[in-house]
N, C-alpha and C positions, 0 to 999 in steps of 0.2 A: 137310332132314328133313321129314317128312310130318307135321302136328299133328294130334293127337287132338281132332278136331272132327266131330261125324258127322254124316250129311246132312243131318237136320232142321233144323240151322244155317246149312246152306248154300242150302236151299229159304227159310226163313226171311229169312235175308240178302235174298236177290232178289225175296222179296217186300215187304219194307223194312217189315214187322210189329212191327219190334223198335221202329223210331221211333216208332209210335203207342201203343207199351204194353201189345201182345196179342201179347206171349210168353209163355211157359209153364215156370214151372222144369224141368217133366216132359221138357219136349221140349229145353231146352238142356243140365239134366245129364243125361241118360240118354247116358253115351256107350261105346260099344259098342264092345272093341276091333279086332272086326272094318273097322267103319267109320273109313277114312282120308279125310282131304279134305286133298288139295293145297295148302297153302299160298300159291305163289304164284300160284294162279288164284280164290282166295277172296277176296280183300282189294281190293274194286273200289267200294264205298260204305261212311258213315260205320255205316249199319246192319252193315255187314261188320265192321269194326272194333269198333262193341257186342258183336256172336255173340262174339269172337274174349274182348274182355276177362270177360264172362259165362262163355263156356268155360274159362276158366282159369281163374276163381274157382271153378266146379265140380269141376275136377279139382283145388286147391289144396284142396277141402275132406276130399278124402280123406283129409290127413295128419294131421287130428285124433287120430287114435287112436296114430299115431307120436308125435305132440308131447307129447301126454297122460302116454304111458307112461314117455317116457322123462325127460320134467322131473318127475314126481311119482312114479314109481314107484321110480327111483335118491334122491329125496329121502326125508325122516321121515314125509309127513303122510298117503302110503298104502302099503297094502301090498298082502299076496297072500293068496289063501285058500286052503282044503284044497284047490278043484278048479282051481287055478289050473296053467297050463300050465309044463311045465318051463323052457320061453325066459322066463316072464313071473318066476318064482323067480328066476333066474339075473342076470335084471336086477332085482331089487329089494334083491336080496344081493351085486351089484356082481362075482358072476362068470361075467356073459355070456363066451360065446366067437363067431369069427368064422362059426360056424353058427348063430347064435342071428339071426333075425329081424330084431329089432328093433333090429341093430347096423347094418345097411343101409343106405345113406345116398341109396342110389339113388332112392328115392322123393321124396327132395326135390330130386335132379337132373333126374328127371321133371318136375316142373314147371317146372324151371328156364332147361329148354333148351325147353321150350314160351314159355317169357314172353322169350327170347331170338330165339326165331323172328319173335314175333308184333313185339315192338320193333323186329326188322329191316324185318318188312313195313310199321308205320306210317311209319318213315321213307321207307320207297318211298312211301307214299301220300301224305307230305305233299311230297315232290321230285316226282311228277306231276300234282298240285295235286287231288288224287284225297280231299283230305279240309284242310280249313283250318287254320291256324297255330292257330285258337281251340281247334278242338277234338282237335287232335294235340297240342298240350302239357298236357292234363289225362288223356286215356288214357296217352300214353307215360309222363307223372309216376304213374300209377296200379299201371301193370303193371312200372316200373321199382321203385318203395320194393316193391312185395310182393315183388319179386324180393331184395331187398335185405333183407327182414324173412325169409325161407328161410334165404338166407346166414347173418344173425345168430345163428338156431338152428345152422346147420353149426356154425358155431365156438364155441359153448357148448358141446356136443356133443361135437366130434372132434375144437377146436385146431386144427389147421394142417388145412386142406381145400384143394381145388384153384378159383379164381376163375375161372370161364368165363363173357363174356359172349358169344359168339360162338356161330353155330346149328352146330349138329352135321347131318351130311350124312346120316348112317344111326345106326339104332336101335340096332346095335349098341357106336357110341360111347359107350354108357351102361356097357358092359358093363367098359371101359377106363380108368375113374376114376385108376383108382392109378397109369395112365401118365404122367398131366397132372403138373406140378410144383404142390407146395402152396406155399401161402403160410400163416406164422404166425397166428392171432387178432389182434393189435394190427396187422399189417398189413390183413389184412381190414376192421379199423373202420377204418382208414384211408381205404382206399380206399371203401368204405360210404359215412362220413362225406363223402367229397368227391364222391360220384355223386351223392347226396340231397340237398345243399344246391348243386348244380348247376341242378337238374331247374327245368323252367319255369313248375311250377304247385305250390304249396306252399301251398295257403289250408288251414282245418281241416277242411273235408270235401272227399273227393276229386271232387265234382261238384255246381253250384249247383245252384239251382232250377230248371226248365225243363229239364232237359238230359233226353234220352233215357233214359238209364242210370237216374232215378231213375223209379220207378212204384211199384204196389201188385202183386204176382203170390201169387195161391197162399195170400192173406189175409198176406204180409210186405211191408211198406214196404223198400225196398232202398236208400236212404240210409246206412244205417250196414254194407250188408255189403260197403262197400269199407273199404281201409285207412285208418287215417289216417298221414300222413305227417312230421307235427309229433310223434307219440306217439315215433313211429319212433327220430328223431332225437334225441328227446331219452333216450332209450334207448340208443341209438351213445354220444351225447358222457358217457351216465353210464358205461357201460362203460371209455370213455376216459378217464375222470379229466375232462372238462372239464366239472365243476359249473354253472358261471354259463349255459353257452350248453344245455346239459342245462334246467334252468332254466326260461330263456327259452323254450324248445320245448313245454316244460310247461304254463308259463303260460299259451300264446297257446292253449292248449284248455279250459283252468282260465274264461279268459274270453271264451270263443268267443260267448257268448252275451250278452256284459253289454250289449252298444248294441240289445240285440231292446225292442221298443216294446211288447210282451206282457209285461208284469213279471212274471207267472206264469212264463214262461221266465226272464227274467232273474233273478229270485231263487234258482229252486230248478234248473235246468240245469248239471249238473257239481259244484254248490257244497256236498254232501253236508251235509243237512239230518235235521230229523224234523219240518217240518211237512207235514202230513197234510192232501191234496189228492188227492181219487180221480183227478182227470185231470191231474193236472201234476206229481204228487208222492206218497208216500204209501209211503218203501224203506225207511223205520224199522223195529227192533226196538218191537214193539208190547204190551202189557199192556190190555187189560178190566181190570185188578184189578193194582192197583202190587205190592204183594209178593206175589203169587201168581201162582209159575209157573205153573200149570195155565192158563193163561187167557193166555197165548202166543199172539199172533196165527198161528199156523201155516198158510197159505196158499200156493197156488203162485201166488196172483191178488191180492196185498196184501201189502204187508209188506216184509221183509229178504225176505224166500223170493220175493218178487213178481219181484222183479231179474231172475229167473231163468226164473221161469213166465209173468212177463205178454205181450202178443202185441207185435211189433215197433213195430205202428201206432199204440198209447199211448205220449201223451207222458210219461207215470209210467216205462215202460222205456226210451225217450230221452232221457231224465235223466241216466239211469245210463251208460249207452253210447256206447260210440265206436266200435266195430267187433267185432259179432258177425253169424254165419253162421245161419241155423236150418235146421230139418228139417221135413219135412212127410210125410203118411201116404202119400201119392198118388203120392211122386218119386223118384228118387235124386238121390243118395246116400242108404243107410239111416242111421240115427244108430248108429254102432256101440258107443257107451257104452251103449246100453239094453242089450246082450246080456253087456257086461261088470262092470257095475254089477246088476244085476236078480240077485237070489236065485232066482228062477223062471226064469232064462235059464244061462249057463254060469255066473257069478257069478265071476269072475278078480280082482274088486280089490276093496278096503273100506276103512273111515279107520283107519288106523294105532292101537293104543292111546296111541303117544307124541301124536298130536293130541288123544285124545280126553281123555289126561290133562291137557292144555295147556288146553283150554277150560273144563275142570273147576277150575283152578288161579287162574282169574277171578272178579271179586265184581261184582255187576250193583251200578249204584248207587243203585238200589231196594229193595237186600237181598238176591236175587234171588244165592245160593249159587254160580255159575256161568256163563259165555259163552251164553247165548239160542242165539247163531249155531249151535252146534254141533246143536243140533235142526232146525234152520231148514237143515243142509248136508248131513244124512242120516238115514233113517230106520230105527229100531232094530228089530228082531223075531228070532220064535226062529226065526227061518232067517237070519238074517243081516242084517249093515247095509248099507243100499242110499243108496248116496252118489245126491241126488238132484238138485242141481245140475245136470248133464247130459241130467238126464228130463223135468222139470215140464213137463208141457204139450209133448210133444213132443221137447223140448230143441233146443238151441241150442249151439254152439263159440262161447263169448262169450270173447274173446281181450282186446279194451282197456276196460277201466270207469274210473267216475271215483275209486274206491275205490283200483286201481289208480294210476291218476294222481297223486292224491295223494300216498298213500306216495312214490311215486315222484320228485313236485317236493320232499318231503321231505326225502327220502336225497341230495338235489343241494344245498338250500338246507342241512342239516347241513352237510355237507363242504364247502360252501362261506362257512362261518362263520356262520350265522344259525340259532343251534340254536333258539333261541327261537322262531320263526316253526316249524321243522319240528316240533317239541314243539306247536303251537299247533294245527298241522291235522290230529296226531297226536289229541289227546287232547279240546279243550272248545269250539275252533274259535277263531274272531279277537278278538271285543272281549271274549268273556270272558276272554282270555288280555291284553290289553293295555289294556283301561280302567283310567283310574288316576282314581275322582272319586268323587262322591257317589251312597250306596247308599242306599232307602227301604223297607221291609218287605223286605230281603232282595234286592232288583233292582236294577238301574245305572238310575241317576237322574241323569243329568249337570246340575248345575245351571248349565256355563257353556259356550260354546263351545269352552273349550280342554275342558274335560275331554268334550265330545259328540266334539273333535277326537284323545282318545286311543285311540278307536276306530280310527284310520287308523294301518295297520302305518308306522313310521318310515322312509320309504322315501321317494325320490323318484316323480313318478309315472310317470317311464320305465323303472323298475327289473322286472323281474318277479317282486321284493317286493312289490310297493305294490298293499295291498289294501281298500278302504274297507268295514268293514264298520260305522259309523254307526248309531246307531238312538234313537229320540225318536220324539216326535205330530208333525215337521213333517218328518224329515228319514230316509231309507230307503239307507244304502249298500248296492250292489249284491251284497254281502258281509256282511251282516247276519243273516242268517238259519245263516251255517256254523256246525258243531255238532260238530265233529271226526270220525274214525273212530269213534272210542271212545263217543264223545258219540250217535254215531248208533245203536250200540248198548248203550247203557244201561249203560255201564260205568264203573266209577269211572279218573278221570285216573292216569296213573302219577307219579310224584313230579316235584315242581317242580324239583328238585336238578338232575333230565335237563336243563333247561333251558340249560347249560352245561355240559355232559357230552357232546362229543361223541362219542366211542367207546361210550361207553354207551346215548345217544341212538337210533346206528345199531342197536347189537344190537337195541332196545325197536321200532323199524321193523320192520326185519326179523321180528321173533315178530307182531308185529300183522299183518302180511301171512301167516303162516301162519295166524292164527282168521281173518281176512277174505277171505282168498281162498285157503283151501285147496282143493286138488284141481283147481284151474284152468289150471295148468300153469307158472307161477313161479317152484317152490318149487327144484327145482336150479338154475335160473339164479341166484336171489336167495343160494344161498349160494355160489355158485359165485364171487359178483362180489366179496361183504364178503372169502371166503376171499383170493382175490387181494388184490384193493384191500390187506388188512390183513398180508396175507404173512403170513396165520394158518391154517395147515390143521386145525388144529385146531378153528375156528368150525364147519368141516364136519365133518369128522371124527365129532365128538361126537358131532354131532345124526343121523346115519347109524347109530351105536353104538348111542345110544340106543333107538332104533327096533327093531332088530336083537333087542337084550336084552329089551326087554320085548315082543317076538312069539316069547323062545323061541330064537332061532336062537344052537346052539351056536360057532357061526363069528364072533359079534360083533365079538370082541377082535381076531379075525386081519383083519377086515374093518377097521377101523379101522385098522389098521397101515399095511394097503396105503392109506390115503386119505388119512395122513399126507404119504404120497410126491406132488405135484403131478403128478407124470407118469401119475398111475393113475385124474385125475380127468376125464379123457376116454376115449371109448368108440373102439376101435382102425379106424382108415379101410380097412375091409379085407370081404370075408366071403365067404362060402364060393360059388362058381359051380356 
């Protein structure tokens, strides 16, 4: 099959531009369906092999707005508006049909049988010696987990999909889907799970220092807009029920950073803080004035909101980040959430009232009536709310953060019996949750080493428990500074009871992931997984219900019914030719 690579790539390639770091997003996504390049006459230097994985982060970027819609729009935390298109209704009230758009699966096979091509060509180029073992096992580990993070979304999505890694000879084998035999979900992470912990290069980013791939283009650092592969995995084995190795995948990003000789990194890198550092830190819920909301740090370039608005090349947004994509004015792809988000453009989506009641249901632990965040995630006016997370400055498809993560090693170390530690990074962070010693005006005063020594989570230090987070005038564990979810925004803890509660624990996860990372694209997976996991359709159910009823929609009740049945919480592999 012929890959959607257009000349400028292939000019590019031969003139080996890509190695020195004077390529141009313009000129590698602009790709033109017109323009085919050969495949097997492209892939003859390592520069060839950069175009190719470039190219296919390019074209993987278009699926934003599939991914978006269909994990937040079939979820509670957005909805539709009055000029919202009939396909985009159909899927937020959960009765798309197989002419609806957005049920299409094709788009993710598109890239799939491209990242299936380009894997066949590295191996030809490392069996000709046409590119070295070093750097064939870090591309092929790159474009194999992305391939493998596509697939994850199929079967969220549509359950039993068809697993092809094999190149397709003509375009129109796309057309063919439903010929191929599927295979279940639990088969799928199966097999997932065992290509990914295969793969030859597994460190936390998908490319060290030096390597070609990373550079500056276009005013973005391109470090983070490869996958990570550890996030990956630990996402498969939470799917799969295997907590501890789930975990372990977590961790090893949780402390990706902890031997950096920059303690500025070390301290605040992944470890969800609120100290306030313009260049290394500074993604707190913010106040001028403690009880006075008015005086909300609201920022696309500071703050919680900063997450989202500040420029790649700040280490204050490296902090937060594992793998996000951004946009720029000059290029494509365009950002297609500005036309769907904007009140002044078509305006298709907005937060849900059941989100907006959920943040409101919050008490800052400042006084502070209310969830900050929900200001800080979109903006209110008499034209409408303009969810803004996808615009600041551009915008950005920020797919892995450490807020994410978190929650994340959370839900693994819960289920895996250490509710206390998941309650810990939930809510007030590590030694406020485990200090057991002497307090002086209100502050942990340890006056002995054991009690300096309750700061360290009870854990061995091979565990991907075991977390130091330490702190005195001589002694700084690398974990001292965590401040929980909750803690980061200004919220009061949820009851210590959870602390041993783990069904209860999880549902308390789960709701903090919808104020923290609403509208990111989550939210039906994350109920998708408790529904299973608990063998309760009703966790989802509800929350779909709810949604439902309070926007109005007379169909609530019969919507709920059907999402009672498991078989109705996948979108049908099928659609109209």
């Amino acid at each position: 099959m012929k890959i959607n690579f257009n000349k400028n790539i292939a000019a590019l390639c031969l003139l080996g531009v890509l190695s020195a770091g004077q390529w141009s997003c313009k000129k590698m996504l602009d790709v033109p369906a017109e323009d085919k390049l050969d495949s097997a006459n492209s892939f003859k230097t390592v520069s060839d092999a950069d175009a190719a994985v470039i190219g296919i982060y390019g074209q993987f970027q278009g699926l934003e707005k599939l991914y978006v819609l269909q994990n937040e729009l079939r979820g509670d935390l957005m909805d539709v508006t009055s000029r919202s298109t009939a396909d985009l209704q159909e899927l937020s009230s959960h009765t798309e049909t197989k002419n609806n758009p957005y049920v299409d699966p094709r788009p993710y096979y598109q890239v799939i049988v491209n990242c299936n091509d380009v894997l066949k060509n590295f191996d030809a180029m490392k069996a000709s010696l046409r590119m070295s073992v070093d750097d064939y096992n870090k591309r092929y580990s790159d474009i194999a987990s992305l391939r493998s993070w596509i697939y994850l979304q199929l079967g969220i999505q549509y359950g039993s999909v068809p697993y092809i890694t094999d190149s397709f000879k003509a375009v129109e084998d796309l057309n063919n889907l439903n010929t191929y035999p599927k295979i279940s979900f639990d088969q799928l992470l199966d097999r997932l799970i065992a290509l990914n912990e295969s793969l030859p290069y597994k460190e936390p980013y998908a490319y060290p220092a030096g390597s070609s791939l990373l550079v500056t283009i276009d005013g973005n650092y391109t470090q983070k807009l490869f996958m990570s592969k550890a996030f990956l995995l630990g996402d498969l084995y939470l799917w799969k029920g295997n907590y501890l190795k789930a975990a372990e995948n977590y961790a090893k990003l949780m402390n990706a950073e902890n031997t950096n000789t920059n303690d500025n990194v070390r301290f605040n890198f992944y470890k969800i803080n609120n100290f306030v550092d313009a260049v290394y830190s500074n993604l707190a819920v913010q106040f001028t004035r403690s009880q006075d909301d008015s005086s909300l740090l609201n920022s696309a370039d500071a703050g919680w909101r900063g997450i989202f608005g500040l420029p790649t090349t700040l280490s204050a947004w490296s902090s937060e980040w594992f793998w996000a994509m951004p946009y720029g004015s000059t290029f494509k792809p365009v950002n297609p959430m500005i036309d769907l988000c904007s009140p002044l453009k078509s305006y298709q989506i907005r937060p849900s009232q059941a989100v907006k009641d959920l943040w409101t249901s919050q008490r800052g632990n400042n006084g502070i009536p209310y969830d900050s965040r929900s200001k800080l995630s979109f903006t209110a006016s008499a034209m409408g709310d303009a969810i803004t997370k996808f615009t600041d400055n551009g915008g950005k498809w920020g797919i892995y953060r450490a807020a994410l993560l978190h929650l994340r090693f959370s839900e693994a170390a819960n289920r895996d019996g250490q509710t206390k530690l998941g309650w810990a990074f939930l809510n007030i962070g590590l030694n406020r949750t485990y200090y057991v010693g002497t307090f002086v005006a209100g502050a942990m005063s340890p006056a002995t080493v054991a009690e300096l020594n309750t700061m360290i989570t009870p854990y061995p230090q091979s565990s991907p428990y075991y977390f130091d987070a330490r702190k005195n005038n001589d002694v700084s564990g690398t974990w001292y500074r965590s401040i929980g979810i909750r803690g980061r925004a200004v919220l009061n803890p949820i009851d210590v009871s959870f602390q041993t509660d783990m069904i209860g624990l999880e549902g308390k996860l789960i709701e903090e992931a919808a104020l923290e990372l609403a509208f990111e694209g989550n939210r039906w997976p994350d109920l998708l997984r408790i529904a299973r996991r608990q063998n309760n359709p009703a966790f989802l159910a509800d929350k779909i219900y709810q949604k439902l009823l309070k926007a109005g929609n007379p169909n609530a009740s019969a919507v709920r019914e059907k999402l009672m049945d498991p078989a109705n919480w996948y979108l049908p592999f099928d659609w109209a030719k």
